[in-house]
ROFISE-389465 format. One record per atom (N, C-alpha, C): x, y, z; residue in three letters. Coordinates in steps of 0.001 Angstrom, whole numbers, padded with zeros to 6 digits, always signed. Example, Ala and Ser with C-alpha at 12.3 -4.5 7.8 and 13.67 -1.06 7.14 Angstrom:
+013190-005690+007800ALA;+012300-004500+007800ALA;+013200-003300+007800ALA;+012850-002250+007080SER;+013670-001060+007140SER;+012900+000030+007870SER;
END
This chain:
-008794+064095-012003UNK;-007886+064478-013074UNK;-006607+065042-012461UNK;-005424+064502-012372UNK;-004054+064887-012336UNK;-003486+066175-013516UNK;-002425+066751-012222UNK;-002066+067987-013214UNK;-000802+068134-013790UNK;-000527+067935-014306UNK;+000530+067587-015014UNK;+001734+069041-015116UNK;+002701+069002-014507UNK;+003771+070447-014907UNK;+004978+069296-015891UNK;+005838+069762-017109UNK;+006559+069252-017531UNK;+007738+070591-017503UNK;+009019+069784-017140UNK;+010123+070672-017002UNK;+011055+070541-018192UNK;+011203+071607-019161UNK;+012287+071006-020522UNK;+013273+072065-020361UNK;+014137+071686-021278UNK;+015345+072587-021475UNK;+015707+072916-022964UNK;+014708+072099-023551UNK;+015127+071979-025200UNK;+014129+072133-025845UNK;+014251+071584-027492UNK;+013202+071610-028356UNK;+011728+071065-027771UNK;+011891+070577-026693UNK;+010091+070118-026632UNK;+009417+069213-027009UNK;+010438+068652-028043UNK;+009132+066916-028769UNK;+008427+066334-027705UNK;+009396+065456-026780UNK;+008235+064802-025643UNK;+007620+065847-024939UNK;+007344+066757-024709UNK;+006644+067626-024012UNK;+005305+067831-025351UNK;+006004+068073-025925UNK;+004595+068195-027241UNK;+003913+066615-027265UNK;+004588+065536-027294UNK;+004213+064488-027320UNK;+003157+064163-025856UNK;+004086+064007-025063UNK;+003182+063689-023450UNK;+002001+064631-023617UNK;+001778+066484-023726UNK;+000569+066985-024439UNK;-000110+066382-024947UNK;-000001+066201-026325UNK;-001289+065960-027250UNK;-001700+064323-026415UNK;-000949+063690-026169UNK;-001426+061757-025932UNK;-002658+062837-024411UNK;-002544+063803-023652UNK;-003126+063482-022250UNK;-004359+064473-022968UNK;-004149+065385-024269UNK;-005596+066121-024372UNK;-007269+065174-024250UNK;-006919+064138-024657UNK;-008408+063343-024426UNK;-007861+062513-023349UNK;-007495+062560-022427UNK;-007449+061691-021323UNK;-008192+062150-019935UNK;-008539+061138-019194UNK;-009510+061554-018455UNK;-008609+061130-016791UNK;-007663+060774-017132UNK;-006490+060976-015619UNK;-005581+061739-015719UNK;-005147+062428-016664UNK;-004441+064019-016441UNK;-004517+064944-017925UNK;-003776+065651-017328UNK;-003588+066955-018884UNK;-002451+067880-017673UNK;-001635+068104-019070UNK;-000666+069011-019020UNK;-001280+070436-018738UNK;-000863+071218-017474UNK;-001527+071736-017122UNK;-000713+073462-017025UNK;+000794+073079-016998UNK;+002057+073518-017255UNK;+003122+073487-018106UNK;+003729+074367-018902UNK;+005241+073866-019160UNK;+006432+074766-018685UNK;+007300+074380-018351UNK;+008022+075559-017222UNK;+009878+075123-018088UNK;+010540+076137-018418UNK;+011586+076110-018799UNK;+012869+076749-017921UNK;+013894+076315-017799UNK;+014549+077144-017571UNK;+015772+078353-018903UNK;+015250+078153-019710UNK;+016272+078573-020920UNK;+014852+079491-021139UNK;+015105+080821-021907UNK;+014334+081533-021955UNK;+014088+081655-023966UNK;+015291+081064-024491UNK;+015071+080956-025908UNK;+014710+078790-026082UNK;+014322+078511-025356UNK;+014012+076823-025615UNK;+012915+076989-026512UNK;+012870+075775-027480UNK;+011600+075884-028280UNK;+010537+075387-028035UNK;+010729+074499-026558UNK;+009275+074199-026094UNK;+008550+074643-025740UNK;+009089+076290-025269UNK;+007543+077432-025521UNK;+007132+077889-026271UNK;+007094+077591-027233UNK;+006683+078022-028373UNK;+005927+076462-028232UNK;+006561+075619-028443UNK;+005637+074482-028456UNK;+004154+074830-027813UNK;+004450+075339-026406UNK;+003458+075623-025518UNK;+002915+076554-025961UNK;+002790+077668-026351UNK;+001883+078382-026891UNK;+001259+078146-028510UNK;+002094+076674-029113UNK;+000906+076316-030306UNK;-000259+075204-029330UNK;+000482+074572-028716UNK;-000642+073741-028189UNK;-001666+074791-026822UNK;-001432+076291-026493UNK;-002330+076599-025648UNK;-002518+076489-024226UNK;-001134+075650-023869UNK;-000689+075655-022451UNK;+000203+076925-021904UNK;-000155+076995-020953UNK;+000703+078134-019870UNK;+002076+078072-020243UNK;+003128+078862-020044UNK;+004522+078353-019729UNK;+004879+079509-019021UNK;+006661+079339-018437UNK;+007001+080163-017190UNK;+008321+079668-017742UNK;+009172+080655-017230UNK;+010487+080841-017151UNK;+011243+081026-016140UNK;+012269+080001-015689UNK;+012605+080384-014141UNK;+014033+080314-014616UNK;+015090+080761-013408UNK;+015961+080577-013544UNK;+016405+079398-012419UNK;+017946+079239-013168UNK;+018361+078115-011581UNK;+018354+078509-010288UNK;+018794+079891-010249UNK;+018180+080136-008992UNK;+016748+080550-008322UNK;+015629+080588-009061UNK;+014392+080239-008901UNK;+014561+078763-008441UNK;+015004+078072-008988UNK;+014621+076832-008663UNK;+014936+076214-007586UNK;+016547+076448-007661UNK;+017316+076536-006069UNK;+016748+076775-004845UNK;+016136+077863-004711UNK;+015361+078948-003914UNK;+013922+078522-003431UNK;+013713+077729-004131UNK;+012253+077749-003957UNK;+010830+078419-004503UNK;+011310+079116-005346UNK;+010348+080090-006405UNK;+009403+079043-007313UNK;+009975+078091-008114UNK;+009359+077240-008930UNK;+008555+076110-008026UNK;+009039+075697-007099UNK;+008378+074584-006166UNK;+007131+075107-005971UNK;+007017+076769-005065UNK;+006134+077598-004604UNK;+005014+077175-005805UNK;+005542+078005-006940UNK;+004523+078312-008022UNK;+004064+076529-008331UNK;+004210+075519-008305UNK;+003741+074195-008586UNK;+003126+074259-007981UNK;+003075+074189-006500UNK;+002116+073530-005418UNK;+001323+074826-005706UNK;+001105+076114-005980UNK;+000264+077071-006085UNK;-000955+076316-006593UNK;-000214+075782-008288UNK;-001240+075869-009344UNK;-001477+074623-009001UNK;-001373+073887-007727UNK;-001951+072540-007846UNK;-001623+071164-008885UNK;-000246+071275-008814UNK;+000603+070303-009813UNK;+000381+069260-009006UNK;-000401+067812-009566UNK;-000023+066790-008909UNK;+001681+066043-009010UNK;+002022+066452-010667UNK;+003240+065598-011039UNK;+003600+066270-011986UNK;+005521+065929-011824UNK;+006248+066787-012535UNK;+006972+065762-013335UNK;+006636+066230-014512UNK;+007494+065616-015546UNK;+008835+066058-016096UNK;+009801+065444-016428UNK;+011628+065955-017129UNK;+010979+065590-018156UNK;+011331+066510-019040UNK;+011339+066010-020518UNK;+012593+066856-021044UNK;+014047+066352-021283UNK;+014588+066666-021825UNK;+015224+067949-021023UNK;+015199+067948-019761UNK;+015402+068825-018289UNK;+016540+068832-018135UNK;+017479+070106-017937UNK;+019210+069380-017815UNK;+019425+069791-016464UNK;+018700+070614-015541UNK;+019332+071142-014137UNK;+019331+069963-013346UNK;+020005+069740-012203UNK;+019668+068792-011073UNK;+018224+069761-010466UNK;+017893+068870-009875UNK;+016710+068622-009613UNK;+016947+069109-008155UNK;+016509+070389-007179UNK;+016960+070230-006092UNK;+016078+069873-004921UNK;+016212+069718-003310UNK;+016054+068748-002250UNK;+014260+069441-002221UNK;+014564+070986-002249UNK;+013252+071564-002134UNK;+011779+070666-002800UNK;+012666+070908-004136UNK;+011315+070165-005473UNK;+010859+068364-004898UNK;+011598+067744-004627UNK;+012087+066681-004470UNK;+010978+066296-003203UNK;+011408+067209-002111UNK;+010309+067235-001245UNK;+009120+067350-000843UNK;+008546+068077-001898UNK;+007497+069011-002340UNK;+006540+067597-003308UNK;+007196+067395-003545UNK;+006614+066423-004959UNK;+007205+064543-004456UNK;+007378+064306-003262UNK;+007704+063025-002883UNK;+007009+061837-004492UNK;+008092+061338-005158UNK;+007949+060304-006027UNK;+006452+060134-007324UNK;+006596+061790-006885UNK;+005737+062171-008057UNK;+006277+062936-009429UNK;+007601+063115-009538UNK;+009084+063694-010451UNK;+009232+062552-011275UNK;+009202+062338-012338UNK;+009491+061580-013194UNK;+010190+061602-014770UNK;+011406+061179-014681UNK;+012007+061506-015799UNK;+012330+060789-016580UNK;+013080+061033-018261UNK;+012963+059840-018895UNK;+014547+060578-019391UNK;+015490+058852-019910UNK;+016657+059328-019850UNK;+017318+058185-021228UNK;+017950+058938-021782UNK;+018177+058095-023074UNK;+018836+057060-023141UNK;+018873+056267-022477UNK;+020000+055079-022239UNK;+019254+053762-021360UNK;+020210+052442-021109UNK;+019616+051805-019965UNK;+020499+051896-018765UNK;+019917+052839-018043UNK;+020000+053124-017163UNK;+020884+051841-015778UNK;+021487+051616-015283UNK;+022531+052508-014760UNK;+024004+052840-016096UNK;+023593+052375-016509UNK;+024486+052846-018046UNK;+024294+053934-018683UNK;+025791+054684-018529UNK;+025584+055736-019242UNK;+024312+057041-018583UNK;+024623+057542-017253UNK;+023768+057830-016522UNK;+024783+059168-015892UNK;+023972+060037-015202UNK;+025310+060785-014357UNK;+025412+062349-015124UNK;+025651+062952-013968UNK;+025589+064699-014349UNK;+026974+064248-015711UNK;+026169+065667-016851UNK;+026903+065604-017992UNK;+026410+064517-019740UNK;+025413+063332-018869UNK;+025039+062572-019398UNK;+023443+062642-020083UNK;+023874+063565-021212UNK;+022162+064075-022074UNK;+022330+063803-023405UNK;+021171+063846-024343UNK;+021366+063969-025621UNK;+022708+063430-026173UNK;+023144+064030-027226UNK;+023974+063373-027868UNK;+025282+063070-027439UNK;+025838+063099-025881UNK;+026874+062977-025321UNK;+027124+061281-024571UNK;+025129+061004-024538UNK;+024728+059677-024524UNK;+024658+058907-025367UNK;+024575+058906-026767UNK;+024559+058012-027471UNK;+026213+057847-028617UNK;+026779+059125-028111UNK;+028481+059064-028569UNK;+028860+058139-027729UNK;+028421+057975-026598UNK;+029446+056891-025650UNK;+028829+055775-025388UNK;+027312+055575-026172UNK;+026901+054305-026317UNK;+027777+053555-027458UNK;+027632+054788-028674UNK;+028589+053780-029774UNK;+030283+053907-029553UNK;+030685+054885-028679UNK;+031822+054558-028327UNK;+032697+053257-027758UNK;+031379+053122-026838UNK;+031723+051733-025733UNK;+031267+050280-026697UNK;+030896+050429-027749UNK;+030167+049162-028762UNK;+029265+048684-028014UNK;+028286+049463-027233UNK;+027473+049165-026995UNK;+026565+047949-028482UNK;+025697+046744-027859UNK;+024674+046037-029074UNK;+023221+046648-028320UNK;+022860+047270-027314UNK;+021728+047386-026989UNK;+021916+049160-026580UNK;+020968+049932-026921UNK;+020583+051088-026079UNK;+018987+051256-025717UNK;+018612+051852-025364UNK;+017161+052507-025188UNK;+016389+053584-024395UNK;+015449+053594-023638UNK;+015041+054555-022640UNK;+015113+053630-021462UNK;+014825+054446-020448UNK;+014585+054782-018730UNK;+013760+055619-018115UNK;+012740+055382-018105UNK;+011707+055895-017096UNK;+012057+055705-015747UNK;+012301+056633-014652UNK;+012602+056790-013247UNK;+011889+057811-012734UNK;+011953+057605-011349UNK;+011632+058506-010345UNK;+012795+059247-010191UNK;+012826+060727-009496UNK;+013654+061125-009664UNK;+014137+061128-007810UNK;+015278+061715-007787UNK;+015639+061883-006248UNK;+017125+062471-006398UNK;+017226+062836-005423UNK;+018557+063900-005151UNK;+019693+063563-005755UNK;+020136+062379-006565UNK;+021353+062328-007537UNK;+020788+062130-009139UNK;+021840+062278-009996UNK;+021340+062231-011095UNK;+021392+060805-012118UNK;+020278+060428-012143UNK;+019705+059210-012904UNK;+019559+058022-011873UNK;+019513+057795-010412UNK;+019541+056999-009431UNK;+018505+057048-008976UNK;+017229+057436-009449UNK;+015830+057062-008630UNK;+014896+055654-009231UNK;+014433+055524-008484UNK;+014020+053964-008794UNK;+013641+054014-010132UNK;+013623+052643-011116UNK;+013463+052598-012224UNK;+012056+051931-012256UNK;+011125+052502-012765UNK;+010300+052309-013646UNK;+009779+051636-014877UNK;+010496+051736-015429UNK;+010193+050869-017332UNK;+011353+051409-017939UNK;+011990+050423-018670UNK;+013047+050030-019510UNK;+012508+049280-021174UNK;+013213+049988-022433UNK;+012885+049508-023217UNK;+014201+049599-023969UNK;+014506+048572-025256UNK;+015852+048471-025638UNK;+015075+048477-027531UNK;+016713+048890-027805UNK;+016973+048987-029194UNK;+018415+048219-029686UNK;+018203+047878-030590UNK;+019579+046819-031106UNK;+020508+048198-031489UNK;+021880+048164-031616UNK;+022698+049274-031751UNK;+023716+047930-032609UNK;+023685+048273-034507UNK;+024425+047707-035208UNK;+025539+049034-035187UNK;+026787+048082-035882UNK;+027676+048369-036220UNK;+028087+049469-036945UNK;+026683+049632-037908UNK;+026887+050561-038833UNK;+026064+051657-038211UNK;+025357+051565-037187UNK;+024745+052646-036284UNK;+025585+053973-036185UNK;+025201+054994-036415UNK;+026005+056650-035616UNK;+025360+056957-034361UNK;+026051+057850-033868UNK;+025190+058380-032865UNK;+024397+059293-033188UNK;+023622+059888-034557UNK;+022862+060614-034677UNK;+021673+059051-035005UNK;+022104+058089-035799UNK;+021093+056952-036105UNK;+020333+056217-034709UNK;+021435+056112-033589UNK;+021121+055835-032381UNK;+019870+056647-032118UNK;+020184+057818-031544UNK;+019315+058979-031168UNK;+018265+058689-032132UNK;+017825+058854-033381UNK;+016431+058940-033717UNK;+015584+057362-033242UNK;+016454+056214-032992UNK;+015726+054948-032701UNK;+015145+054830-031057UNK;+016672+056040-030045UNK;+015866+056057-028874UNK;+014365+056780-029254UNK;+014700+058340-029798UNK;+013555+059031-029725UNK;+012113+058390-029620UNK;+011928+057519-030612UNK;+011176+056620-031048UNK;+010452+056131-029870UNK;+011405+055108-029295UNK;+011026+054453-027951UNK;+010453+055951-027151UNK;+010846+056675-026448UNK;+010488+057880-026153UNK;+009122+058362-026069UNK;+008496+058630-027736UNK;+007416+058573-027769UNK;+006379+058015-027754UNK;+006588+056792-028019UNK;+006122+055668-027481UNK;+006035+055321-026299UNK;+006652+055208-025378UNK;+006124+054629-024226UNK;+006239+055756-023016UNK;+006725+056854-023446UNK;+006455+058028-022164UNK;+005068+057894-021560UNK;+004585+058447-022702UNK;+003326+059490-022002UNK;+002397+057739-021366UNK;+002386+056642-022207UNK;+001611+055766-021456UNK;+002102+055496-020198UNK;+003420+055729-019801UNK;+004263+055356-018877UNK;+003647+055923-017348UNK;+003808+057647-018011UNK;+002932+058508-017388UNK;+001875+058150-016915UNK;+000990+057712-017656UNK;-000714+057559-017567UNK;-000740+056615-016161UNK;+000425+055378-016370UNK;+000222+054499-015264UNK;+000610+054784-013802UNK;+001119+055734-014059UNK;+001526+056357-012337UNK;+000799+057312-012206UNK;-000478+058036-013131UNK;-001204+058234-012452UNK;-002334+057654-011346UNK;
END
C-alpha cells in the first residue's frame, strides 16, 4: 500500500476527490494533506474526511522542513492538487518522479509560473482557443515541464466564459486524476 501526501493551496475538491476514490483502494490512501496557506479550505476538507494535515510555510519548504516530515511519515508520493509554490530541488530529490501534478490546460500551452486557475482559462478564451483540458505530469525543477503523463481535451465554443471553461476542465479533473494516480502506483 502506497502513501499518499497531497500538497494544496486552495479549496481542496481534487484533494477531497483523489481521498474518497483511494479510501477502498488497496494500492494507496491518502495518508497526508499538507498546505501551505493556513486559512485554505482543504483542511477542513481534511479534517471532515479524518486525514492528518500540516501547515508549512515557504520557507519550511525551501529549507527542508516539509521534505524531512514526508520521508518521516513514509510518503511514497506526492501529489499537487491545486499547489501554487514552485516545487523546490530538495522535494524534487527526495521524491525522484514520484511528484505529480495536474494542471488545467494542454500542456505546453498555457503553462509557466503565474499560470493557475482562472488566469488559465482567461487566456485560453482569450487566445480562441477550440480545445482546452487537463495535464497530468511529473513534476521537476521548472514549472509545468516535467514529463507528461495523460492529456485529456474539452471543446471550448464560442459562447464558452472562462468561468464555463473552468467547470468543464474541473470535470476532466475528477475524472481522470485519482485513476491517473492509481496507475503510477
Amino acid at each position: 500500500m502506497k502513501r499518499i501526501a497531497i500538497l494544496a493551496s486552495g479549496s481542496g475538491s481534487n484533494a477531497e476527490a483523489i481521498t474518497r476514490y483511494f479510501q477502498n483502494s488497496e494500492n494507496g490512501k491518502v495518508t497526508l494533506i499538507a498546505s501551505n496557506k493556513s486559512n485554505a479550505y482543504v483542511l477542513e476538507r481534511a479534517k471532515q474526511l479524518e486525514i492528518p494535515s500540516v501547515i508549512f510555510s515557504k520557507k519550511e519548504l525551501e529549507s527542508g522542513v516539509l521534505t524531512q516530515l514526508l520521508l518521516q511519515k513514509k510518503i511514497d508520493w506526492v501529489v499537487l492538487a491545486g499547489f501554487l509554490l514552485k516545487v523546490p530541488e530538495n522535494l524534487i530529490q527526495a521524491f525522484p518522479n514520484k511528484i505529480v501534478n495536474i494542471h488545467p490546460a494542454l500542456l505546453p500551452k498555457f503553462g509557466g509560473k503565474g499560470m493557475y486557475g482562472a488566469q488559465v482559462h482567461e487566456a485560453v478564451k482569450a487566445a480562441g482557443e477550440t480545445h482546452t483540458g487537463i495535464t497530468i505530469h511529473l513534476v521537476n525543477e521548472q514549472y509545468d515541464e516535467g514529463k507528461i503523463i495523460f492529456q485529456a481535451a474539452v471543446e471550448v465554443t464560442p459562447e464558452d466564459t472562462p468561468e464555463s471553461i473552468a467547470s468543464k476542465v474541473h470535470e476532466l479533473e475528477y475524472k481522470y486524476f485519482p485513476n491517473v494516480i492509481e496507475s503510477l502506483l
